[in-house]
N, C-alpha and C positions, 0 to 999 in steps of 0.2 A: 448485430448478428441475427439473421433471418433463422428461426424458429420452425423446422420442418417434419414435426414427428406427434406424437398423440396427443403433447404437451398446447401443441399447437391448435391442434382439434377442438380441446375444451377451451381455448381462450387461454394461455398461458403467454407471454410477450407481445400484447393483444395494440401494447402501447408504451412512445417512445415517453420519456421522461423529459429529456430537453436540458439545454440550460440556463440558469437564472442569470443575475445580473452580476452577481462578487463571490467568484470561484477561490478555493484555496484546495493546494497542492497538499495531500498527503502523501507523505512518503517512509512505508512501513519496512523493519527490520535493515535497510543498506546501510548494516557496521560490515567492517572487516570480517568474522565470522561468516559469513557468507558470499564479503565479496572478495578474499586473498584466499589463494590456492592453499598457502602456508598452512592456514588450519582447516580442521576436518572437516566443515561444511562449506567449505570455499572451493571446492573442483566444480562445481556445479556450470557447466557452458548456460544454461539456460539462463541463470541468476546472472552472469556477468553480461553477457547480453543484456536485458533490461538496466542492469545499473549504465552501462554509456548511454541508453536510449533516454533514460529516465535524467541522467544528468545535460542533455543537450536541451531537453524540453521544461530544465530548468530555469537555462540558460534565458529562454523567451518570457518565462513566466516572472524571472525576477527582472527583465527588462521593461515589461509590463507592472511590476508593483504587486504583481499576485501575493498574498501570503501562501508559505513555506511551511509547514509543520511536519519534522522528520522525527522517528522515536528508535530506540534500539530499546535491545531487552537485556537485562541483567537483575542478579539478588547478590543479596548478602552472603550466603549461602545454601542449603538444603532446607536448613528451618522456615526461611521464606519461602520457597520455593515450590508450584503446585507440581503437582506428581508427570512431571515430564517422563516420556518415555523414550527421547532421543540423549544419548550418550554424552555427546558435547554440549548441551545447553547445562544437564545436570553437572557437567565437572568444570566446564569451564569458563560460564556466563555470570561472573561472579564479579562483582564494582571493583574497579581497576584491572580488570583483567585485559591484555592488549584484543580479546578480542569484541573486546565491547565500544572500540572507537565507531565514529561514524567513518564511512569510505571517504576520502579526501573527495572524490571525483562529484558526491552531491553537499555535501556539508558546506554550508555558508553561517558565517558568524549570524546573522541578521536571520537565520531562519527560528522556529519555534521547535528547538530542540531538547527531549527529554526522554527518560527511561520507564517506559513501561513493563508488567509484570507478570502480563497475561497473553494470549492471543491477539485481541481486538486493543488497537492505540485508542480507545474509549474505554474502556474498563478500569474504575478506577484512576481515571488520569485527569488533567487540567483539560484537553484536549478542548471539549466541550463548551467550557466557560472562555476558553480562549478564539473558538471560532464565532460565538456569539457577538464577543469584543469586536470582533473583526467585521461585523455584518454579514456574515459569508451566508450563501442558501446552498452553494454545490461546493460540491468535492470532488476532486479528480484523484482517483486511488493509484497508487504504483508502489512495487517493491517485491516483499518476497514474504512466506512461497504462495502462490497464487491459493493453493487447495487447503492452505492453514491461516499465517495472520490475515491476508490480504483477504480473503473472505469473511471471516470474523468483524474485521474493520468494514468493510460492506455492509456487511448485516447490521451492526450498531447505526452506524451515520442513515441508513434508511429507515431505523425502528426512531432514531431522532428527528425525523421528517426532512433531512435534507434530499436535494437532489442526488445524484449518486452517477457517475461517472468510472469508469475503468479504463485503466490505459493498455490494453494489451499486450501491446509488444515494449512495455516498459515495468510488468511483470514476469517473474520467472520462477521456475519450479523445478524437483527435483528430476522429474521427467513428464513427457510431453501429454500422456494420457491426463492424469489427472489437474494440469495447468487447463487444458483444455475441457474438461469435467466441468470444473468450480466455475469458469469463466462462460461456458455455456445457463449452468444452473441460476449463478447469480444474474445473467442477462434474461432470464423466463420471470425474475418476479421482481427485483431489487434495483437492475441499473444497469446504464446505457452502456452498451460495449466499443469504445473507442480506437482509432491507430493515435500514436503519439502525433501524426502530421495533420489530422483531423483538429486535434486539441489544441496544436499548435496553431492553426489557423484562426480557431478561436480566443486563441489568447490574444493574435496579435490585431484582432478586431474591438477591441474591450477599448 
């Protein structure tokens, strides 16, 4: 994404990052909770968009041999839980709750799946020691909401020195301003801003 403003003036997105050689897919927050109308955070058009985009461009990467790392969030209850200010995380992001499944539509048994606690799928999580396992140097971010975890999870994976990749149109947000905010900002200093048919082509070049 071309850099057109004062940001740009001083040297801000001055340079592309690129990709390495063994990419793995993360794939932040696509449970139920966000992706079924049924409950409170699930109306969201934007967030279901991204989840079919995000699951088709799975489809290449697990054909490809990519690793997979999906995370949802959930506690025990409020005593674990950091001082959320959204409603439904606080009453109903609780272990076994239906809405802490993964979405059928990206969940593969064979992916690296697990429950984080925080914004960023690195904070506190295996994540880490498990992409090292894996030889990975880049990351392809997707999921939801683009202006919360999925920036968070940016931030972390580029303070860990990987590449950093974003899939656009395979994240989604509560609305269009601040999807486009977060995705503009983290492309000025963090990582390369992708279309899913971009990354797809790379995948199927590997």
């Amino acid at each position: 994404m071309r850099v057109s403003d004062a940001y740009s003036q001083v040297g801000y997105g001055s340079f592309e990052i690129g990709f390495g050689s063994r990419p793995a897919i993360l794939v932040v927050d696509l449970q139920v909770a966000f992706t079924d109308p049924s409950f409170p955070l699930g109306g969201l058009p934007m967030i279901h968009s991204a989840t079919e985009r995000t699951a088709r461009m799975l489809e290449t990467a697990r054909s490809r041999s990519v690793p997979v790392a999906a995370c949802y969030t959930a506690y025990c209850g409020q005593r674990d839980m950091p001082l959320w200010k959204v409603r439904a995380v606080r009453e109903d992001f609780i272990y076994g709750h239906p809405c802490t499944a993964m979405d059928p539509r990206i969940y593969h048994e064979d992916d690296f799946t697990y429950c984080k606690n925080a914004p960023s799928m690195f904070f506190q999580t295996p994540l880490i020691t498990w992409l090292v396992r894996q030889g990975v140097d880049t990351v392809i971010v997707t999921g939801c909401t683009t202006s919360g975890c999925v920036r968070a999870t940016v931030v972390d994976a580029f303070s860990y020195g990987l590449r950093v990749h974003v899939a656009a149109d395979c994240c989604g947000d509560a609305e269009q301003g601040p999807h486009d905010d977060a995705l503009r900002d983290v492309g000025r200093r963090y990582a390369d801003l992708r279309n899913a048919d971009d990354i797809e082509g790379y995948l199927a070049g590997l």
